[in-house]
One Martini backbone bead per residue (centre of mass of N, CA, C, O) as a GRO file, in nm:
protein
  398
    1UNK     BB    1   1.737   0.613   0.566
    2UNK     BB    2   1.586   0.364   0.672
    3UNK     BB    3   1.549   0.057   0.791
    4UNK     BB    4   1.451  -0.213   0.670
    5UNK     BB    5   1.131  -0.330   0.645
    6UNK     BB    6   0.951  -0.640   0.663
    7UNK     BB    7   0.628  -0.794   0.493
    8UNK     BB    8   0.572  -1.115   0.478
    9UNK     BB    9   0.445  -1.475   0.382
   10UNK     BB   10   0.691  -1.561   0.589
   11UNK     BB   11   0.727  -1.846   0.805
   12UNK     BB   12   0.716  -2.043   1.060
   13UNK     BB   13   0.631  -2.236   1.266
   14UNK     BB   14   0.466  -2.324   1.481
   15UNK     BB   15   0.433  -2.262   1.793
   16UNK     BB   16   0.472  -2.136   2.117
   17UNK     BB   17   0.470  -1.953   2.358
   18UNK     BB   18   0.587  -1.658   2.476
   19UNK     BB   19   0.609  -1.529   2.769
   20UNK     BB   20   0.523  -1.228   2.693
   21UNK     BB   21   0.264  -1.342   2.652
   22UNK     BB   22  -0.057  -1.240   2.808
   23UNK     BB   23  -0.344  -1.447   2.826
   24UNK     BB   24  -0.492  -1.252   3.001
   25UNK     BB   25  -0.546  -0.991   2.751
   26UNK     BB   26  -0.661  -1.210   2.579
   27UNK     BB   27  -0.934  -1.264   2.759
   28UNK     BB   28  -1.008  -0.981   2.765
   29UNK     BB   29  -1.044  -0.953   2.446
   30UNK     BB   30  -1.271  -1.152   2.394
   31UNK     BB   31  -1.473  -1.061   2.573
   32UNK     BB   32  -1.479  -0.795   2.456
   33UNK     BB   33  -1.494  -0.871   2.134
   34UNK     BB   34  -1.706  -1.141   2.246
   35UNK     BB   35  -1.967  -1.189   2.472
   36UNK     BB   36  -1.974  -1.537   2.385
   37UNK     BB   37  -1.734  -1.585   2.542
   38UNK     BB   38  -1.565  -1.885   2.721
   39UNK     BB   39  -1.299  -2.015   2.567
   40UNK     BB   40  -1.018  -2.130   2.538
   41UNK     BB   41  -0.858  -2.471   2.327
   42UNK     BB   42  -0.658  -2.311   2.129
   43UNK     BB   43  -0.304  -2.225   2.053
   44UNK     BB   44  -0.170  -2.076   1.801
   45UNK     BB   45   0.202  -1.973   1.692
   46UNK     BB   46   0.344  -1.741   1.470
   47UNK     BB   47   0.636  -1.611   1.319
   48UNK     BB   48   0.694  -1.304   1.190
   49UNK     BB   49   0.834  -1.026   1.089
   50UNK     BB   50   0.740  -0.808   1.352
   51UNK     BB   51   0.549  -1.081   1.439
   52UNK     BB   52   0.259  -1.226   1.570
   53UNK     BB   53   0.052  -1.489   1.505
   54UNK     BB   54  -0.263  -1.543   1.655
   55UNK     BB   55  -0.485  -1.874   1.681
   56UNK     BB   56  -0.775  -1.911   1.812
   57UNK     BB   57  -0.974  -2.162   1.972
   58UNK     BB   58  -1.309  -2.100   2.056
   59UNK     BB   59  -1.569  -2.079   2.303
   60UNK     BB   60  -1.908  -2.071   2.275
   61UNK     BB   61  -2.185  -2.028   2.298
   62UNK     BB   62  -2.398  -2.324   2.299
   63UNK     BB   63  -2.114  -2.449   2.124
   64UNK     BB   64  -1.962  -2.284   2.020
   65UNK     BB   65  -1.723  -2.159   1.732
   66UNK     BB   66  -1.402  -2.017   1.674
   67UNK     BB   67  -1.184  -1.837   1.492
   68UNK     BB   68  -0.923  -1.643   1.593
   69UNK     BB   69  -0.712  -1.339   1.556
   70UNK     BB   70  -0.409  -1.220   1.565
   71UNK     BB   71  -0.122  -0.935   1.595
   72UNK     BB   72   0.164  -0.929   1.743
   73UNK     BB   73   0.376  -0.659   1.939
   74UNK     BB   74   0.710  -0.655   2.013
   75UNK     BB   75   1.021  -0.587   2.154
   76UNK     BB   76   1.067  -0.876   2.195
   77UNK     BB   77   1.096  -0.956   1.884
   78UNK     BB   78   1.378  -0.858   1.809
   79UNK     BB   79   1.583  -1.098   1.826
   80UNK     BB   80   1.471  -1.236   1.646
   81UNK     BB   81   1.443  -1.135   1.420
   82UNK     BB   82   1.733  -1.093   1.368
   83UNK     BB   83   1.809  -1.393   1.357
   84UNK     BB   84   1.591  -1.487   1.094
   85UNK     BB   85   1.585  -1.173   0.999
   86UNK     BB   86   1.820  -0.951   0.903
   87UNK     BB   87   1.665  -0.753   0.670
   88UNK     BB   88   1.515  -0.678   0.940
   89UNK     BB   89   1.286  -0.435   1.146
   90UNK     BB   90   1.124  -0.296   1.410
   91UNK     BB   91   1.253  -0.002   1.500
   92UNK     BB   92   1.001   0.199   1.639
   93UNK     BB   93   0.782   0.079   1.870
   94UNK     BB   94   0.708   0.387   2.008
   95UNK     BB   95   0.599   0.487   1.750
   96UNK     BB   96   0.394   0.271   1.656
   97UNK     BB   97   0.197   0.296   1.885
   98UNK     BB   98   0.123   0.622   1.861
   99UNK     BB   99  -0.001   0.551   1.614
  100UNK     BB  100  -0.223   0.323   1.664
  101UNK     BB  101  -0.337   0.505   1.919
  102UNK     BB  102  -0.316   0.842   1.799
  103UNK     BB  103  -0.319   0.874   1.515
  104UNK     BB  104  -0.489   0.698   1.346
  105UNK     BB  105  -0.773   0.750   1.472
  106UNK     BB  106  -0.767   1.059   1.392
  107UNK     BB  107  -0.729   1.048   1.087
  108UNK     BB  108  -1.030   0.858   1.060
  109UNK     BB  109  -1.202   1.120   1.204
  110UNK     BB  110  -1.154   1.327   0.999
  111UNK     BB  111  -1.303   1.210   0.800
  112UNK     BB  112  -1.586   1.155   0.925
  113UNK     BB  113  -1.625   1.480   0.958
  114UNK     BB  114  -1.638   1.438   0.617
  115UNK     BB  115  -1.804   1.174   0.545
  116UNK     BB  116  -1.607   0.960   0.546
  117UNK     BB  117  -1.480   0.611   0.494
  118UNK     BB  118  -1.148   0.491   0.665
  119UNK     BB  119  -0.884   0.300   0.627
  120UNK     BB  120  -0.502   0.281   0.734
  121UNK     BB  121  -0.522  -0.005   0.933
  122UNK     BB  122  -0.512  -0.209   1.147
  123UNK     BB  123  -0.697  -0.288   1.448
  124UNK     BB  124  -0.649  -0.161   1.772
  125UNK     BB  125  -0.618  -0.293   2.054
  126UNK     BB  126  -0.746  -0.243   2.423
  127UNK     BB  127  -0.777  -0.337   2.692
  128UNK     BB  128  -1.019  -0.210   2.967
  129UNK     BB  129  -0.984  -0.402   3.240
  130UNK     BB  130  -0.619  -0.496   3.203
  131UNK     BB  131  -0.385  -0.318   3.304
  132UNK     BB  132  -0.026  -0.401   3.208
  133UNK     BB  133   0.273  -0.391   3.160
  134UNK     BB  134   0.278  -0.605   2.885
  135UNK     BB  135   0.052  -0.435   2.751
  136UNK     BB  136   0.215  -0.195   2.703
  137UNK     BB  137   0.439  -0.358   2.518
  138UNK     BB  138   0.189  -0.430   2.332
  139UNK     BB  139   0.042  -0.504   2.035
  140UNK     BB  140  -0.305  -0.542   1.944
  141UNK     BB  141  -0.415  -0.669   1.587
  142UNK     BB  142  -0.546  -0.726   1.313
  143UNK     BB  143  -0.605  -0.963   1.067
  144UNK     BB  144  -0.606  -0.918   0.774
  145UNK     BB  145  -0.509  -1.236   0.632
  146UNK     BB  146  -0.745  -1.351   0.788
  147UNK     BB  147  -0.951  -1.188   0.591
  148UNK     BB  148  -0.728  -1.199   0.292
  149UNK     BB  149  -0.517  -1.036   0.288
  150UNK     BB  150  -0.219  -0.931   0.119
  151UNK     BB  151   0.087  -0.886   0.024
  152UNK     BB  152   0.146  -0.633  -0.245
  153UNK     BB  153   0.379  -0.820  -0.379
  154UNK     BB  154   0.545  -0.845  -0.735
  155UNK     BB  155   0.727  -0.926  -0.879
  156UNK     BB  156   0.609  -0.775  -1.154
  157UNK     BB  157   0.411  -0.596  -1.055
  158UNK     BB  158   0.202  -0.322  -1.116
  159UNK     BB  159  -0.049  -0.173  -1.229
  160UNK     BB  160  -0.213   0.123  -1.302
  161UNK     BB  161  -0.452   0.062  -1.123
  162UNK     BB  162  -0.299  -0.048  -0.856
  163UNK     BB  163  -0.187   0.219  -0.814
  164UNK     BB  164  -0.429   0.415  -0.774
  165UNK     BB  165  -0.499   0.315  -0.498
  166UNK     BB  166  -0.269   0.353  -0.356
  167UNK     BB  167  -0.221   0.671  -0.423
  168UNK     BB  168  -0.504   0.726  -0.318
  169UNK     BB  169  -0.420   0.637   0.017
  170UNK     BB  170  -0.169   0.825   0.050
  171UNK     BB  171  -0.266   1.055   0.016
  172UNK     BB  172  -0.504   1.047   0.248
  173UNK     BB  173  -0.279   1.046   0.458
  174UNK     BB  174  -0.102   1.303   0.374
  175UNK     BB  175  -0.354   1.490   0.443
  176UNK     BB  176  -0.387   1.382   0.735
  177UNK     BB  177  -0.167   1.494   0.859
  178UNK     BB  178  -0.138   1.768   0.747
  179UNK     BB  179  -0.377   1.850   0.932
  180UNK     BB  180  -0.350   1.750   1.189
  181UNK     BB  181  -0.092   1.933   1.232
  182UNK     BB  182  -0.229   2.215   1.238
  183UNK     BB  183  -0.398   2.125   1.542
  184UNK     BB  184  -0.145   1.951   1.639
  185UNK     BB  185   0.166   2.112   1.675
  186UNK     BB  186   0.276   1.916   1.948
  187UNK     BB  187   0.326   1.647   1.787
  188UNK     BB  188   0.576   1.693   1.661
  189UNK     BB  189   0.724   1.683   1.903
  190UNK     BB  190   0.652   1.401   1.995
  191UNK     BB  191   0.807   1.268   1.704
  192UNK     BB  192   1.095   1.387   1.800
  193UNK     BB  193   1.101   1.216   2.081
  194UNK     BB  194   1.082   0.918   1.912
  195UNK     BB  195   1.294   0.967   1.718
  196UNK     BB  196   1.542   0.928   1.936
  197UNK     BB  197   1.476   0.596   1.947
  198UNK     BB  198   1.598   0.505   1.739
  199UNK     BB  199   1.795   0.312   1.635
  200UNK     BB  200   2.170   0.259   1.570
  201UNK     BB  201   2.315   0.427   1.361
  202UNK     BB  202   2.526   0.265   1.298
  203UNK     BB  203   2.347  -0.003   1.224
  204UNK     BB  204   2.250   0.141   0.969
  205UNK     BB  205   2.524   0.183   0.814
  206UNK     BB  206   2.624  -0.095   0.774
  207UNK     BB  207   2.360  -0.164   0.573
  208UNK     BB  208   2.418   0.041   0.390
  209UNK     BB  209   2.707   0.013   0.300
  210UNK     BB  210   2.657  -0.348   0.224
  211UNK     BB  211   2.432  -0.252   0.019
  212UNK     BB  212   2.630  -0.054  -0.184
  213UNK     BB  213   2.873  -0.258  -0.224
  214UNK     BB  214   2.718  -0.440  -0.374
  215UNK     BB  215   2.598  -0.329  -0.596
  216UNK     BB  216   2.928  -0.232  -0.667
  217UNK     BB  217   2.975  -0.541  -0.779
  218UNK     BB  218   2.689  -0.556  -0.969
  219UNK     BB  219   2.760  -0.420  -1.237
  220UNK     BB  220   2.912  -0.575  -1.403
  221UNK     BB  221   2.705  -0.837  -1.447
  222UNK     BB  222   2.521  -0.569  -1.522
  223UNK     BB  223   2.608  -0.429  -1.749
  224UNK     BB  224   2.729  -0.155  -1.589
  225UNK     BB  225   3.045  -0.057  -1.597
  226UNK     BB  226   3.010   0.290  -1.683
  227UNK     BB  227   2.908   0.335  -1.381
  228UNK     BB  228   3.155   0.304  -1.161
  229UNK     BB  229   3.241   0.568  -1.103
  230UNK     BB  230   2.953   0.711  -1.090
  231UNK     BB  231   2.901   0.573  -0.819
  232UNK     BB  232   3.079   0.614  -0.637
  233UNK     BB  233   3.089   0.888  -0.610
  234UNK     BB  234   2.785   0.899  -0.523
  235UNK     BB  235   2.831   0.745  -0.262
  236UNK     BB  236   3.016   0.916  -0.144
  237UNK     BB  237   2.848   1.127  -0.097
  238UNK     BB  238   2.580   1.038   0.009
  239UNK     BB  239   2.799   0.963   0.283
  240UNK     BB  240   2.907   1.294   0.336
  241UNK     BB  241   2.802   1.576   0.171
  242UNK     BB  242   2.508   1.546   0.221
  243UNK     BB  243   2.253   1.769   0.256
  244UNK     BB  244   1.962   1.898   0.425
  245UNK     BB  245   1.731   2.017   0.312
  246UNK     BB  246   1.468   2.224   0.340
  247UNK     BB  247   1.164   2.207   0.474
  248UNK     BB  248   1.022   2.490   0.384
  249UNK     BB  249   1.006   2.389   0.066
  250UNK     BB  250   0.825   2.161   0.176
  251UNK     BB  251   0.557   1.919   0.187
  252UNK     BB  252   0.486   1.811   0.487
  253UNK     BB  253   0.471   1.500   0.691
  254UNK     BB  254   0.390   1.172   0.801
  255UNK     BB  255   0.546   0.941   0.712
  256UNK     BB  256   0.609   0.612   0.721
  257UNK     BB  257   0.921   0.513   0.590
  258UNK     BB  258   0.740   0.244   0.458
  259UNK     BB  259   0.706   0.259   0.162
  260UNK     BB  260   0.624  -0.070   0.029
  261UNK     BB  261   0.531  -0.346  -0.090
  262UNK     BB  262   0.598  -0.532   0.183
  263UNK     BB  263   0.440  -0.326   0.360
  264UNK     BB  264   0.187  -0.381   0.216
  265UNK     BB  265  -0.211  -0.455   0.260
  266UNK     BB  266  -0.437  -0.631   0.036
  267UNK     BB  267  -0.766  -0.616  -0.131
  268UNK     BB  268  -0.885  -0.863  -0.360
  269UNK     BB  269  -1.030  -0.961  -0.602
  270UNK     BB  270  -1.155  -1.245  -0.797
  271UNK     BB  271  -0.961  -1.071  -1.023
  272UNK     BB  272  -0.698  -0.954  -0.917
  273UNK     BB  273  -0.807  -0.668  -0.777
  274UNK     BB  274  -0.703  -0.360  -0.600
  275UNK     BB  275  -0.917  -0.224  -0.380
  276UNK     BB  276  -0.732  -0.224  -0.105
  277UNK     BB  277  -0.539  -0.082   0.161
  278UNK     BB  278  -0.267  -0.101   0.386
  279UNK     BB  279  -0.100  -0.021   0.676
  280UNK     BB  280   0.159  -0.204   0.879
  281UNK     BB  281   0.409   0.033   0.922
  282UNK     BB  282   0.571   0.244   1.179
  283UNK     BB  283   0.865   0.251   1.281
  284UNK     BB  284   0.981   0.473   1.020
  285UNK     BB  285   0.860   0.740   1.121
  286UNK     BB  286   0.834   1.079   1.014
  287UNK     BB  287   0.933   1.403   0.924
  288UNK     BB  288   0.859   1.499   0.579
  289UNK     BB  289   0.852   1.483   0.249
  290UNK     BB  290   0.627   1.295   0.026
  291UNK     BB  291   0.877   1.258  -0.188
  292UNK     BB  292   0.979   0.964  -0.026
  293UNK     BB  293   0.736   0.780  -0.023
  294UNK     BB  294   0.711   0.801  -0.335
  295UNK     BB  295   0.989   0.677  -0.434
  296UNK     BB  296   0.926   0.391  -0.254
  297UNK     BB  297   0.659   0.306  -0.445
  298UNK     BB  298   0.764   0.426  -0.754
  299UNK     BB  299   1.030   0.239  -0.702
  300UNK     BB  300   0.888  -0.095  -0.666
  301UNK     BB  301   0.564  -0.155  -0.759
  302UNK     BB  302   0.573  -0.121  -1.076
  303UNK     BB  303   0.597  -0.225  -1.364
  304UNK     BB  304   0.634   0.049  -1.498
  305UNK     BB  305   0.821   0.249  -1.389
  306UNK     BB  306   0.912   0.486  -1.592
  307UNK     BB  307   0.637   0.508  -1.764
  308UNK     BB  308   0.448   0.597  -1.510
  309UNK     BB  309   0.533   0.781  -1.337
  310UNK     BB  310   0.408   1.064  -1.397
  311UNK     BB  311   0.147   0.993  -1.391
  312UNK     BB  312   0.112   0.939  -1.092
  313UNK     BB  313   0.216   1.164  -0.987
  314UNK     BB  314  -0.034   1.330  -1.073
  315UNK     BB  315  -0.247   1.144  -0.950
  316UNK     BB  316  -0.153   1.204  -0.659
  317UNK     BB  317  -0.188   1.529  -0.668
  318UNK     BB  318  -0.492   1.513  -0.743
  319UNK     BB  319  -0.542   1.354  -0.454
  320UNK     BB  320  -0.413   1.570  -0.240
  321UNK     BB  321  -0.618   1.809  -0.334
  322UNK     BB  322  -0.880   1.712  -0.247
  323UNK     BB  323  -0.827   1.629   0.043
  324UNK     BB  324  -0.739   1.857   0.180
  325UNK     BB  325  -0.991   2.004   0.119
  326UNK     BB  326  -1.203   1.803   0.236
  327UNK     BB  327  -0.995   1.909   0.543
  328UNK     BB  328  -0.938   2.206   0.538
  329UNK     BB  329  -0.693   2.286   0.444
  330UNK     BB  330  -0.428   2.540   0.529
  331UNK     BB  331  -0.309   2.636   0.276
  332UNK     BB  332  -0.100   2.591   0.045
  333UNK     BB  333  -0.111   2.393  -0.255
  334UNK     BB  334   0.073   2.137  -0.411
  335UNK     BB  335   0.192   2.137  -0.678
  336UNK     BB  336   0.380   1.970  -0.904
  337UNK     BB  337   0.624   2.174  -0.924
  338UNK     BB  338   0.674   2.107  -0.663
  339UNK     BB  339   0.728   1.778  -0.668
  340UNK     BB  340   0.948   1.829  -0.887
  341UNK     BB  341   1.144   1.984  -0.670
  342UNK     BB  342   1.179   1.746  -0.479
  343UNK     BB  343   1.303   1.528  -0.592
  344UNK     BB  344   1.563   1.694  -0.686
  345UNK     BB  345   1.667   1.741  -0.395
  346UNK     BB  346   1.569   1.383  -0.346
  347UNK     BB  347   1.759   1.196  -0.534
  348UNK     BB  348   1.913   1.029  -0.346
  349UNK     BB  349   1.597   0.876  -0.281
  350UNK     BB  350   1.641   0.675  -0.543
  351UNK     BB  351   1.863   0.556  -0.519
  352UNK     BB  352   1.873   0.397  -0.258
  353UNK     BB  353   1.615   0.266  -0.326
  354UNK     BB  354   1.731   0.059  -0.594
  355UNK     BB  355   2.022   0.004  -0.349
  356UNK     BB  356   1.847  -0.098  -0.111
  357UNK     BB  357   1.544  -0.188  -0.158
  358UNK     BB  358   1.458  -0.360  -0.412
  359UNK     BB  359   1.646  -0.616  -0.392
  360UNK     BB  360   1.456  -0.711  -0.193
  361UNK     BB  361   1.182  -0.699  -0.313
  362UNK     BB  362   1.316  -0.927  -0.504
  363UNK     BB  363   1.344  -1.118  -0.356
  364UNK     BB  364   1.335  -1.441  -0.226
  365UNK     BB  365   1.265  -1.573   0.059
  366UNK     BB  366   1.377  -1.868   0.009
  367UNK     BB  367   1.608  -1.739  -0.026
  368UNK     BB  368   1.953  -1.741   0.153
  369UNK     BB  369   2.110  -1.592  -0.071
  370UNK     BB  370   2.154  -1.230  -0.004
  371UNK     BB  371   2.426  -1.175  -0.177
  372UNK     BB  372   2.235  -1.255  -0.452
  373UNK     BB  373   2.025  -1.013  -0.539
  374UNK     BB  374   2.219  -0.831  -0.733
  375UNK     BB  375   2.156  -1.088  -0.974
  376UNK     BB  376   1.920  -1.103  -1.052
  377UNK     BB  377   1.740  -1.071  -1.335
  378UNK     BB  378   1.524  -0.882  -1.249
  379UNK     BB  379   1.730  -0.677  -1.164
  380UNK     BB  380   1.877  -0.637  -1.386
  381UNK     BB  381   1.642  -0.517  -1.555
  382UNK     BB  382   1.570  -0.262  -1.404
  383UNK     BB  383   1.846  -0.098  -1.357
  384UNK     BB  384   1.949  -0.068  -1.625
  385UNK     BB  385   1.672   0.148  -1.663
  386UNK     BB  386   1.704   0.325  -1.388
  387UNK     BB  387   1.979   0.464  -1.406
  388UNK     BB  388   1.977   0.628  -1.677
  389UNK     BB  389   1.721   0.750  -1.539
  390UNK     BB  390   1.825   0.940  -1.334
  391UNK     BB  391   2.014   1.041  -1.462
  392UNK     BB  392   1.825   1.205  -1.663
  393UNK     BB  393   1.657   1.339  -1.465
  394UNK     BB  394   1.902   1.436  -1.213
  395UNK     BB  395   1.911   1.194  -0.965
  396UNK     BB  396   2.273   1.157  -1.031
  397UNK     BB  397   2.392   1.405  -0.854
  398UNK     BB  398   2.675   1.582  -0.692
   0.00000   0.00000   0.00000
């Protein structure tokens, strides 16, 4: 599991651009994306983890104004993240680039050729006219929240329907990648030496480590000290022992590798009901079996994750089997038993998930004491129910 990527509503106050943000650029893209643009009158920046919100009010002709919005992307970002957001990660900026770049414009392209209209992110801009090493260095996004979208996590949960929103565009994603990967199959490739350049591998198991630690320090709190044996037993697994199964035995995509509600930005109608997504973090895709994505996102996102799961499974999966037939994907298409004999295999990725992502999506990120999430009462009553239930299902199993 990679680090933890996080998409708050939580930021800095306005400031100052930073030096590499490149005004050039900017007024590239206002000309091209605007053509009565005369001129910038000002510019508000706000810092958000692994981004700035960049809020322009232009000039147009004839003494028009707009306000403009962008996010923008960048490695440089990194330092500042790191500082004010510890448990946020850039993770892999390259690998970021070539999905708004190359990946997704593709994929978005597939369904357009099957007569369906989708999008997957917010649009990457690219300056025509003004191509310079600064810009190359960052992504220009479209502002989806200054759109109206915001994070789809909610401390309470989502319900039912908006569960089936979110996994009707995951399954869409994922057999989008899975055809894409069919015709472009040099692509593997380019994403294996992508993904060689991730974090350094101990920075990740150190937060790993002290999430783990912290995790089984919080058993007796939350009355589960019946667990203390078992939960070391099996964390010691899974940072020693545990082998990576077999992957021709899964059907494998491109995941996103932060799917939970943290990192997705929904769009809500006026009774507050959810009716598209969009997904906005990419630094931790990876190439690898469906139930990974599906594990992040139905063990954070729903209110009610065990009684819901198997309905969702079943949801997602007739879902991503209509979207394949859909984009003429060639080979066996994926059962229920098959996705449920991956869960099987890949049970230690609903641990992790439960202990390493969860307490944090429920977070306040107002609160300042993050050593102090895996006691909040919210989480408290999730574990209860959740340690259980992996037991159960064998999920939980050395």
């Amino acid at each position: 599991m990679s680090r933890p990527e996080l998409l708050t509503q939580i930021s800095t106050d306005y400031g100052t651009a930073p030096a590499w943000l490149d005004e050039k650029v900017l007024l590239c893209l206002l000309k091209q994306e605007f053509p009565s643009f005369q001129s910038i009158e000002n510019t508000r920046i706000r810092t958000e983890p692994n981004s700035l919100r960049v809020q322009i009010q232009a000039k147009l002709a004839e003494n028009a104004s707009r306000t403009i919005n962008f996010v923008v992307k960048s490695q440089e970002l990194s330092k500042v993240t790191r500082l004010r957001f510890p448990q946020a990660s850039l993770g892999n900026f390259q690998m970021e680039q070539h999905m708004y770049k190359v990946v997704i414009p593709a994929l978005e392209t597939l369904y357009k050729d099957a007569n369906r209209s989708i999008s997957f992110s917010p649009t990457s801009y690219k300056p025509k006219t003004l191509p310079t090493p600064k810009e190359s260095s960052c992504l220009y996004l479209e502002d989806l929240q200054a759109k109206g979208f915001r994070v789809v996590n909610q401390l309470k949960g989502l319900d039912q329907v908006s569960m089936e929103v979110m996994l009707s565009k995951l399954a869409a994603y994922h057999a989008a990648t899975a055809r894409y990967l069919q015709l472009n199959p040099h692509q593997l490739k380019e994403l294996s030496k992508l993904e060689s350049n991730k974090e350094p591998a101990q920075d990740i198991q150190n937060l790993k480590i002290w999430l783990q630690r912290k995790f089984h320090e919080s058993l007796r709190a939350n009355d589960l000290r019946e667990y203390e044996d078992k939960v070391k037993s099996f964390q010691r697994h899974i940072a020693e022992d545990i082998d990576s199964p077999d992957l021709k035995k899964s059907f494998n995509v491109i995941l996103t590798g932060a799917c939970w509600s943290n990192n997705l930005l929904g769009q809500f109608d006026a009774f507050g009901q959810l009716k598209d997504v969009a997904f906005y973090q990419f630094g931790s895709v990876t190439y690898g079996p469906v139930v990974q994505d599906l594990l992040q996102l139905l063990l954070t996102a729903p209110a009610q994750k065990t009684e819901q799961f198997d309905a969702c499974l079943r949801y997602y999966r007739d879902e991503l089997a209509a979207n394949l037939k859909l984009l003429k994907f060639e080979g066996k298409l994926p059962t229920l038993t098959d996705i449920q004999l991956d869960l099987l295999d890949y049970g230690h990725c609903a641990f992790e998930v439960i202990t390493e992502i969860l307490p944090i999506v429920l977070t306040d990120f107002g609160c300042e004491d993050i050593d102090e999430m895996f006691k909040l009462s919210k989480y408290s009553e999730e574990i209860k129910i959740l340690l259980p239930w992996l037991e159960n299902r064998g999920y939980f199993e050395a």
